[in-house]
N, C-alpha and C positions, 0 to 999 in steps of 0.2 A: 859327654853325651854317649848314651847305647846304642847304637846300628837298627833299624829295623832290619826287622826280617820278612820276605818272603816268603808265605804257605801257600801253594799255588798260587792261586791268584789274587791272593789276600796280603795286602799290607802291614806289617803287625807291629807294633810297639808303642813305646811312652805317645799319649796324644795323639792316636788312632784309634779306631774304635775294637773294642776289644771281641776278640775271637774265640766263637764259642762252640765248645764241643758236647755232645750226645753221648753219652759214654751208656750203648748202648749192652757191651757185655756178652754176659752170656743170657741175657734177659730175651733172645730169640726163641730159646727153648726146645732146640734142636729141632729148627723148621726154616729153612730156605723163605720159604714165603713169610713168614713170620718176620724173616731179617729185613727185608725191601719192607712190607709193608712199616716198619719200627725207622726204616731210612727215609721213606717217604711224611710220616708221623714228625720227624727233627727235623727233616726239611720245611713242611707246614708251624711247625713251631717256634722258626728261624736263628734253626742250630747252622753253622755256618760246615761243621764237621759232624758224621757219624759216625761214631767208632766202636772199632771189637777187641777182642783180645786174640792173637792167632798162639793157639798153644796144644800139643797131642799129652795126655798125661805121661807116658812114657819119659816125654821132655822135658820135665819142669817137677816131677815128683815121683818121688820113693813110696812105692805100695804099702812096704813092711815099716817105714820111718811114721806115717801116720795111721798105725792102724788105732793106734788110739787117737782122738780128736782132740785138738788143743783149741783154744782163745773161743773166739766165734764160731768153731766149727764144731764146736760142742752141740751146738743148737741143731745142726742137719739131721736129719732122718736117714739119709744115706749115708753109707762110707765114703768118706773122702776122694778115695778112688774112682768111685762111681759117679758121684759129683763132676768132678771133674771132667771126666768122658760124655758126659751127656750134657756138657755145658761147652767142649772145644768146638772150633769152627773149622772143620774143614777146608785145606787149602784148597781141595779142588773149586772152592763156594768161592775164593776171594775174589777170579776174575770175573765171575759173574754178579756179584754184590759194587765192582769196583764199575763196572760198566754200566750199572743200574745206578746206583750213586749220580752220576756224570752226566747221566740221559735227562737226570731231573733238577742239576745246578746244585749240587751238594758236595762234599769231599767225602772219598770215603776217606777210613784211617784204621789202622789197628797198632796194637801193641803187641810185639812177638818175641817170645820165647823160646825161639830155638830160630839155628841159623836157615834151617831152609822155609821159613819162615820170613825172615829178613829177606832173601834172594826172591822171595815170590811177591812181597810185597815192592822191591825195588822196582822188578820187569814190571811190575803193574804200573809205576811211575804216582806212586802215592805221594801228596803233597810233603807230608812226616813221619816221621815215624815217631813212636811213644815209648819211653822204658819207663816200665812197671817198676815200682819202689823197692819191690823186693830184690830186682835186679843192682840195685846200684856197688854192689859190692862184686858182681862179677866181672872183673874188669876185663876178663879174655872177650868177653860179648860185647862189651863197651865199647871195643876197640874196633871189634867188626861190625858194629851199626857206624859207628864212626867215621869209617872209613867207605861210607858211601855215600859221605856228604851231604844226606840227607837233612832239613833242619829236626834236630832233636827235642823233643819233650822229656826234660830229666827230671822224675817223681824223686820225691827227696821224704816219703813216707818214713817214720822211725829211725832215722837217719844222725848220727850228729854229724855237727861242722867240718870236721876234718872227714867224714868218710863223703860226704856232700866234696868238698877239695880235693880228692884224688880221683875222685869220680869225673869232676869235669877235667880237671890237669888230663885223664884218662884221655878222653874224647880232643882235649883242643889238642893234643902231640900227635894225631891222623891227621891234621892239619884242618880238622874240622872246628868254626868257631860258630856254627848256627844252633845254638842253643837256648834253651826255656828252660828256666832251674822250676818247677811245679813242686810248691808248698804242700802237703798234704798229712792228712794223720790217717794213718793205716788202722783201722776201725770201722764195722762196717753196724751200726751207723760211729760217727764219732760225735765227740760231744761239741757243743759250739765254746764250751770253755777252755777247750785244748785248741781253739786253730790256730794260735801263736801267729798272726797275721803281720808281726813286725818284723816278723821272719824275713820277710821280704822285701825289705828295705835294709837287711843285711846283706841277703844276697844282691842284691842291685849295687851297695857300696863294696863288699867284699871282692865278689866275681866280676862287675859291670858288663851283665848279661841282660838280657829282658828278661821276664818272671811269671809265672802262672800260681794259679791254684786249680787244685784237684779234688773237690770237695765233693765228703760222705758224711757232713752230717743234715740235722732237718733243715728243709727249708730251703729261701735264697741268702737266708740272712748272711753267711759265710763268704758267696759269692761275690755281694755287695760291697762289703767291707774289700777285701780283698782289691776290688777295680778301686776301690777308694787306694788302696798301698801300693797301685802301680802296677797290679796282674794286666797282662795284658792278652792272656790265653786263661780261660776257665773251662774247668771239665762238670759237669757232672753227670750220675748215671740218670738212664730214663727208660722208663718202660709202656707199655698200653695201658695196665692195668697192673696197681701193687698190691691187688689181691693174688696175683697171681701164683703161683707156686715155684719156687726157686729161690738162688743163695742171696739174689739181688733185687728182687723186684720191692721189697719191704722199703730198704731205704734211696728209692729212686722216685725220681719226678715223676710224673703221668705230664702227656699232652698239655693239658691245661695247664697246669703248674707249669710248667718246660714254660711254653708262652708267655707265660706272666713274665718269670724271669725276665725271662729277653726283654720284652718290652722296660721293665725296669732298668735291667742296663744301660737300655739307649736313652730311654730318662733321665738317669745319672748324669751319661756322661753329655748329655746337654747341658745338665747342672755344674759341670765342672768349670766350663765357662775357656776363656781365653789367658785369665791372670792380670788381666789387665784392668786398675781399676776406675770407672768412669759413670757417668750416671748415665743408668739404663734410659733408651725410649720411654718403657713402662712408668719410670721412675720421676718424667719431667713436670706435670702436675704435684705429684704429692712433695716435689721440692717446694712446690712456691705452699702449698697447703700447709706443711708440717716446719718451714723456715719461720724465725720471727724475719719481720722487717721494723723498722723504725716509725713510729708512729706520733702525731699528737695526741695530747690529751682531754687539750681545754682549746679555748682562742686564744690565737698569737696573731700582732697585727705584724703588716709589713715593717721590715727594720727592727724586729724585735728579736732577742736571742732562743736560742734554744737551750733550756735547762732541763735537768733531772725534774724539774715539777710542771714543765709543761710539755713533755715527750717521754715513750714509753717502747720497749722491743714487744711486736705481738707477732701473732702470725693475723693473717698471712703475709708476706714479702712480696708486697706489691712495688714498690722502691729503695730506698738504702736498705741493703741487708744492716743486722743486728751486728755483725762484725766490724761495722765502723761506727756507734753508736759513740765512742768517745771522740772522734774526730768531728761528729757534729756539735756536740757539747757546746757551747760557744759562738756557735756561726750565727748570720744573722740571716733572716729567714727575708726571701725576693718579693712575697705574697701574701696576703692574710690569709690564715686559716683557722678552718673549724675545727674542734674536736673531733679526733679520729680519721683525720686524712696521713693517708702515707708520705712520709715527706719522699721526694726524688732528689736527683744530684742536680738536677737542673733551677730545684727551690732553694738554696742553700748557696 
């Protein structure tokens, strides 16, 4: 068995309902207001988390290292630099984003990239805290989110197995064991034929941690599957409008969509059921409907036997089920009867 875990107030693991995040970004657009109204939009969509990313470009990137644009970042119009700074979230924005959050039943959350980052989101008393995929190789950071016993969100983006293994080994030696290993494919969008969803059902027998996914590609379809392999934390990104202008809004849910989801999830996992198996309420007509039961065929007087030419399995199962049709074979019948009465145990 896996441990749940507590995200503030939230219960979370195997056979709970699963918890869901707004991966909100830099999809604000460097506008304060933008950010609450985008927190209040996942709250109405029943994102259970709103999350950012907390990061200053200085912090997390080299000017001269990308002045030329690699993978995805080819497609920007801006320099990478500039990107960046017009997409960070100001630390001074967090306690008032975190207090806004709060006043209206939501979590906030971010992801952060440098350590006075980490320290402002702790003093805030944030439920989690997230590492970003691209972090998982930096173990010096690992060790300081780690060590503030926070429950962690480990992205496991372009990742393999052993750097995923030293990454958590990383974090449980702070004596930290509240971890979510988050499946994801670093692509923005990615394609639904890479989500490697069994992924996660390695990490659950490998690590025996709880599990998430992190999904950027179309759709909920990723999402779905995923609560189907035991994710019990899903991310994805969400914006007002993906017409919008920016790195993220293209492959992000809108409101409606966000909604739908959700609603779907909680679907699901009605559909997942107990494990237990028994005939439904729903189910107790169409047994007697869709069961043969034992039937005559023709006339049989009292004291007469029942053979293969005068009894027949039909439905419906009004009396002997068809599963004892050879144990009537033979017996002698209490009653006359017409063609097409059910026999019962009480006529035999």
């Amino acid at each position: 068995m896996i441990s749940p875990i507590w995200i503030g107030n939230k219960k979370v693991g195997n056979d709970l309902p699963c918890y869901v995040i707004a991966e909100i970004g830099s999809n604000f657009n460097g506008s304060i207001t933008a950010a609450k109204k985008l927190i209040k939009l996942a709250k109405d969509a029943g994102a259970d988390a709103a999350k950012f990313q907390s990061f200053i470009p200085e912090k997390i990137i080299s000017r001269k290292g990308f002045e030329k644009k690699l993978a995805f970042q080819a497609k920007w119009k801006k320099p990478v630099w500039d990107v960046y700074e017009q997409a960070q979230l100001p630390l001074n924005w967090h306690k008032e984003l975190n207090h806004y959050a709060k006043s209206i039943g939501i979590h906030f959350m971010s992801a952060p990239y440098y350590l006075e980052a980490v320290d402002e989101l702790v003093a805030l008393k944030v439920p989690a805290l997230k590492i970003g995929s691209g972090e998982i190789t930096n173990l010096e950071f690992l060790k300081y989110v780690g060590k503030t016993m926070k429950p962690i969100l480990l992205a496991t983006g372009a990742s393999t197995i052993n750097e995923v293994k030293t990454a958590v080994q990383t974090i449980k030696e702070t004596g930290n064991k509240k971890i979510i290993l988050m499946q994801a494919i670093t692509q923005y969008p990615s394609s639904i034929k890479d989500a490697n969803l069994k992924v996660l059902l390695t990490f659950r027998d490998k690590f025996k941690v709880n599990v998430g996914y992190s999904d950027h590609s179309p759709g909920d379809l990723v999402v779905l599957g995923s609560i189907s392999f035991g994710a019990c934390v899903v991310e994805k990104h969400f914006t007002e409008n993906k017409n919008m202008k920016g790195p993220d809004h293209l492959h992000s849910l809108d409101p409606r969509e966000f909604k739908q989801m959700v609603n779907r999830i909680r679907l699901l996992e009605k559909a997942f059921g107990n494990g237990i198996k028994k005939v439904e309420i729903s189910e107790k007509e169409t047994r007697i409907i869709q069961r043969r039961g034992i039937w005559t065929t023709e006339n049989i007087a009292k004291g007469q036997r029942f053979t293969n030419s005068n009894v027949d399995v039909l439905r419906p199962v009004l009396g002997i089920s068809a599963a004892s049709y050879n144990k009537v074979l033979g017996k002698i019948a209490k009653r006359n009867f017409k063609p097409y009465e059910p026999i019962k145990e009480e006529d035999i």
